[in-house]
C-alpha positions in Angstrom: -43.4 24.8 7.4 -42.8 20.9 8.4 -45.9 19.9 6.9 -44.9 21.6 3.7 -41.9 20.2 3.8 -43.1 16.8 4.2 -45.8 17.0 1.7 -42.8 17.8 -0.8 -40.7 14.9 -0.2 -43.7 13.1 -0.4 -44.5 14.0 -3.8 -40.9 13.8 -4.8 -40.8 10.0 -3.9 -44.0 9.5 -5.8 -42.7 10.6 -8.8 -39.3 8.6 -8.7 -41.0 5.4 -9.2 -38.6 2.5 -8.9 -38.2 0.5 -12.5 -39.5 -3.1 -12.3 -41.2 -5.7 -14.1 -41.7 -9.3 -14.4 -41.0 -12.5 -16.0 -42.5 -15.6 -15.6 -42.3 -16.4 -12.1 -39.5 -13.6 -10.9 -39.5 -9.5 -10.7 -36.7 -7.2 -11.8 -36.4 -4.9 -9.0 -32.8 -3.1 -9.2 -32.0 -1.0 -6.0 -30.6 2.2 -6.1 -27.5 1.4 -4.7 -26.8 -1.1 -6.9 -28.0 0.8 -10.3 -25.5 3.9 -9.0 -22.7 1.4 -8.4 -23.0 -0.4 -11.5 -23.6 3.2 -13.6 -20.2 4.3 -12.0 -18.0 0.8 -12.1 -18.9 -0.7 -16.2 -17.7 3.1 -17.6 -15.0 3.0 -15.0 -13.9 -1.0 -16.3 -14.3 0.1 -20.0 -12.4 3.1 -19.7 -9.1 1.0 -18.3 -9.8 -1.8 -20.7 -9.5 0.9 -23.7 -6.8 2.2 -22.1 -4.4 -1.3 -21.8 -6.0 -1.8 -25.4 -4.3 1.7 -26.9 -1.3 0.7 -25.1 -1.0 -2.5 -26.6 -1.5 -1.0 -30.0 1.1 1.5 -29.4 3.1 -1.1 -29.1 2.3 -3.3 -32.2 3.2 0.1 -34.2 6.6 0.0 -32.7 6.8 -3.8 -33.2 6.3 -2.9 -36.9 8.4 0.3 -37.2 11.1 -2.1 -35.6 10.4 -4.5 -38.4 10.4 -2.7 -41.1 13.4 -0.5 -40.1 15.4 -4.2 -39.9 14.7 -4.7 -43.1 15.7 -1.4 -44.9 19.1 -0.3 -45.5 21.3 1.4 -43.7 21.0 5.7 -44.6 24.5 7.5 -43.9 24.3 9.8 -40.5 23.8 12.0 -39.6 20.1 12.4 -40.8 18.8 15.4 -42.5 15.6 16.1 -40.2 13.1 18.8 -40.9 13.3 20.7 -37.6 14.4 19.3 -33.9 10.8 18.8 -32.5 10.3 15.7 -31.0 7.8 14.1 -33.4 10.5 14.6 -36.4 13.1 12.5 -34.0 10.5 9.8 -33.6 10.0 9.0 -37.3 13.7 7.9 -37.2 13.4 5.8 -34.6 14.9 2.1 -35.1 16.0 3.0 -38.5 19.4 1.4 -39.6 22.1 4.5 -40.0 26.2 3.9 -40.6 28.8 6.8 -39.7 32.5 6.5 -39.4 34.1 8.7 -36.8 36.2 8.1 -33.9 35.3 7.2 -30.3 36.2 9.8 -27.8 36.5 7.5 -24.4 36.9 11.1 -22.2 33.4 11.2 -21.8 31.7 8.1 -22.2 29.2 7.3 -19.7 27.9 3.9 -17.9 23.7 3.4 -18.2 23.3 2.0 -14.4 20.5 -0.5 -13.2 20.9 -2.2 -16.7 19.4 -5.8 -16.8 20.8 -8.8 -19.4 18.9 -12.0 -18.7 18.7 -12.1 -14.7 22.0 -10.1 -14.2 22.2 -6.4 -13.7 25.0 -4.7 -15.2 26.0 -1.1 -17.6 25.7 -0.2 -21.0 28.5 1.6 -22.6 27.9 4.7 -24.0 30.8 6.5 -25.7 30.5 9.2 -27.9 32.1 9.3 -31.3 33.6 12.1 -33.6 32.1 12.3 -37.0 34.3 11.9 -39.9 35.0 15.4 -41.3 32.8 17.1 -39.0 32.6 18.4 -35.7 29.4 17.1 -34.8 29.6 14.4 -32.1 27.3 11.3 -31.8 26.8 8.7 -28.7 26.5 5.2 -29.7 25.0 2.7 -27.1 27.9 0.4 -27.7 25.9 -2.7 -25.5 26.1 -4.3 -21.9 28.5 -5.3 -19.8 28.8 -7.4 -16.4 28.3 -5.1 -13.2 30.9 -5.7 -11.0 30.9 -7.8 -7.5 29.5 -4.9 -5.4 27.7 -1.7 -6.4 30.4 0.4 -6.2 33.0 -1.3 -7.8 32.9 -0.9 -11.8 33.7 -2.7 -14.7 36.9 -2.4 -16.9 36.3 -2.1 -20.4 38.7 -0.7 -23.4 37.7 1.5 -26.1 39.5 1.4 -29.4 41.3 4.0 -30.8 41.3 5.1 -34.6 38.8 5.2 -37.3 35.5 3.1 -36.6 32.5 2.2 -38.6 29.5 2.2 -36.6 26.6 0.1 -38.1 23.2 0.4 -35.6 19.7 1.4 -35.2 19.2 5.0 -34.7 18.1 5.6 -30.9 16.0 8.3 -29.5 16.4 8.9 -25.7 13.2 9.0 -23.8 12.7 12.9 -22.0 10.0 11.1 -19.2 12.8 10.4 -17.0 12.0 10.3 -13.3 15.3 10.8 -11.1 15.4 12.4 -7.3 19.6 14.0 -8.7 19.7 17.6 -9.0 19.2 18.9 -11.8 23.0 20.6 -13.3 23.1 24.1 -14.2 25.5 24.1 -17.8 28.1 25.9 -15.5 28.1 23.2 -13.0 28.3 20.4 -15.0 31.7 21.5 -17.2 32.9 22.4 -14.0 33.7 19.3 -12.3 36.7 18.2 -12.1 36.0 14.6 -12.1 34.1 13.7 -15.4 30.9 11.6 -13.7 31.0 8.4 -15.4 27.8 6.2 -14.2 24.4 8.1 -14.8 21.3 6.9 -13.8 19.0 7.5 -17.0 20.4 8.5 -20.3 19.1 12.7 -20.3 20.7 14.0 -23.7 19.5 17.1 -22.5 22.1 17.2 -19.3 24.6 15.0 -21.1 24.4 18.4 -24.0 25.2 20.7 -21.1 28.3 18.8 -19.3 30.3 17.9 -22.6 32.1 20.3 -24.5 31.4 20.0 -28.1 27.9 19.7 -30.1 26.0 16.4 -29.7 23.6 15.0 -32.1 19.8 14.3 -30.8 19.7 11.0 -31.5 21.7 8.5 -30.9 23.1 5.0 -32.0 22.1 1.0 -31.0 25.8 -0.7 -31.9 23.9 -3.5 -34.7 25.3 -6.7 -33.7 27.0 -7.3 -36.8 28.9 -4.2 -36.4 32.5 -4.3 -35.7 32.7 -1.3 -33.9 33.7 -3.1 -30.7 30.7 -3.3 -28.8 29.8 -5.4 -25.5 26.3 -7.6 -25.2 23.6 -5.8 -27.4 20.8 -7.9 -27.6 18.2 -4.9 -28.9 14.6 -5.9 -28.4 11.3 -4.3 -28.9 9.4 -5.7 -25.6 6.9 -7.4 -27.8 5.9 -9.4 -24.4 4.5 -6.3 -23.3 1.7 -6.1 -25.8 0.4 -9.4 -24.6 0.3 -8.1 -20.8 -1.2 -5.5 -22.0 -3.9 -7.0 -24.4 -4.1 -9.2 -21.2 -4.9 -6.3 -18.6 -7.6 -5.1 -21.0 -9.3 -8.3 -21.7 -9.4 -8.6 -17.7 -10.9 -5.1 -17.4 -13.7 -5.4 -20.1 -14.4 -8.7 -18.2 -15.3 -6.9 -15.3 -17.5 -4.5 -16.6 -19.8 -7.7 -17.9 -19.1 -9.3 -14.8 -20.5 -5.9 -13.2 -23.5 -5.8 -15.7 -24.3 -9.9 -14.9 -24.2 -9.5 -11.1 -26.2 -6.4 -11.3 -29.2 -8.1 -13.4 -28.7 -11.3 -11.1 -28.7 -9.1 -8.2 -31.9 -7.2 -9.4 -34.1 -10.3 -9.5 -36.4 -11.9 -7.0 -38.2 -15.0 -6.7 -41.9 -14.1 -6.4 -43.3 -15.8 -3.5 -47.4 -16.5 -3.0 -48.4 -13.8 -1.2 -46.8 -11.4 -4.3 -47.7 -13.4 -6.4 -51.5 -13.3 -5.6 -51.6 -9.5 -5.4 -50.1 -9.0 -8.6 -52.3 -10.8 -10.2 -55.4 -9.3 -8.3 -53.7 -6.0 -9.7 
């Protein structure tokens, strides 16, 4: 049985005969190792790279959405949309809207963790009663100074009466990561304390702890807009498309990097000895 066995692995070997050749005065002999290694890692490299590429692209379409949006006019809200599927919300994204309504200051809430420059601070969000309807919208009415400690919040007044909002239509992200419980609708309009600072904006939650109907989307306060609003520098985070073209340059990099040190790996210097008995052969 041995013998059998190691006549097959010997004729197994023989038929996997290793790839080489030569040129001029050195032989291409790739190990196995290496040809497995770079087979697994230049896919692998080219694989990221495209993905950091489609990423940055991703972004250049928002960059241009953003642009165009800026310089369209504003529509009236609220928006007439086609259905409430997520991909219908998206194509309004960043477009200019105007509404009148009044701000109701009951159950605005505080965005924490919010960053202006180097500072960390809130945006305001209050939401505001549409003119002759009983639809409700949130406006994202800018950022405002944290105060001295965590725990201690900012004042801020909200003005009473008729407002024209003028802003960029605002479509809350639903990938929110949090470790807070998730509220039942019966919880949430039962506390008696209306929570004020929320970590991530979640329409969905904010839906279930207010009282009245709240619109999908919601607004960016423009700058121009007199609506009273705090710091709103809006900005499409066009630096990101650079990192990312950036990270995919670097991984498409490495796979040629892989694919150079493979081949430089792979050949040999023939010495005499070789030499001689490869030209005897």
């Amino acid at each position: 049985m041995s013998h059998k066995l190691s006549k097959f692995n010997h004729e197994t070997t023989s038929m996997i005969k290793p790839i080489q050749f030569r040129l001029i005065s050195y032989i291409f002999k790739p190990s196995l190792v290496g040809a497995i290694a770079t087979l697994i890692c230049i896919p692998l490299f080219i694989n990221f790279g495209l993905w950091q590429y489609h990423k940055a692209q991703q972004k250049i379409a928002i960059q241009a959405i953003y642009n165009q949006a800026k310089m369209s006019g504003a529509l009236q809200f609220p928006v007439q949309l086609k259905s409430p599927l997520a991909s219908d919300l998206a194509d309004w994204q960043y477009k200019n809207v105007t509404v009148q309504g009044v701000y109701e200051p009951q159950y605005q809430i505080l965005l924490d963790n919010q960053v202006e420059g180097d500072r960390v601070g809130f945006q305001v969000i209050t939401p505001l009663k549409i003119d002759k309807t009983n639809q409700y919208v949130l406006v994202n009415r800018g950022w405002i100074l944290g105060g001295d400690t965590h725990t201690s919040l900012p004042e801020f007044s909200t003005p009473t009466g008729m407002q024209t909002v003028l802003g960029q239509i605002w479509v809350p992200s639903k990938k929110i990561f949090t470790l807070e419980a998730k509220p039942t609708p019966s919880d949430a309009r039962k506390q008696a304390v209306w929570q004020l600072v929320w970590q991530n904006m979640n329409m969905d939650a904010y839906k279930q702890a207010v009282p009245f109907a709240v619109a999908d989307m919601a607004i960016k306060l423009d700058p121009s807009s007199q609506a009273d609003g705090f710091v709103r520098n809006w900005q499409v985070a066009t630096e990101r498309i650079t990192m990312h073209m950036g990270y995919a340059y670097q991984w498409f990099g490495f796979a040629i990097a892989s694919l150079l040190i493979f081949i430089y790996m792979s050949f040999s210097k023939i010495k005499h000895e070789e030499n001689a008995d490869l030209n005897a052969k």
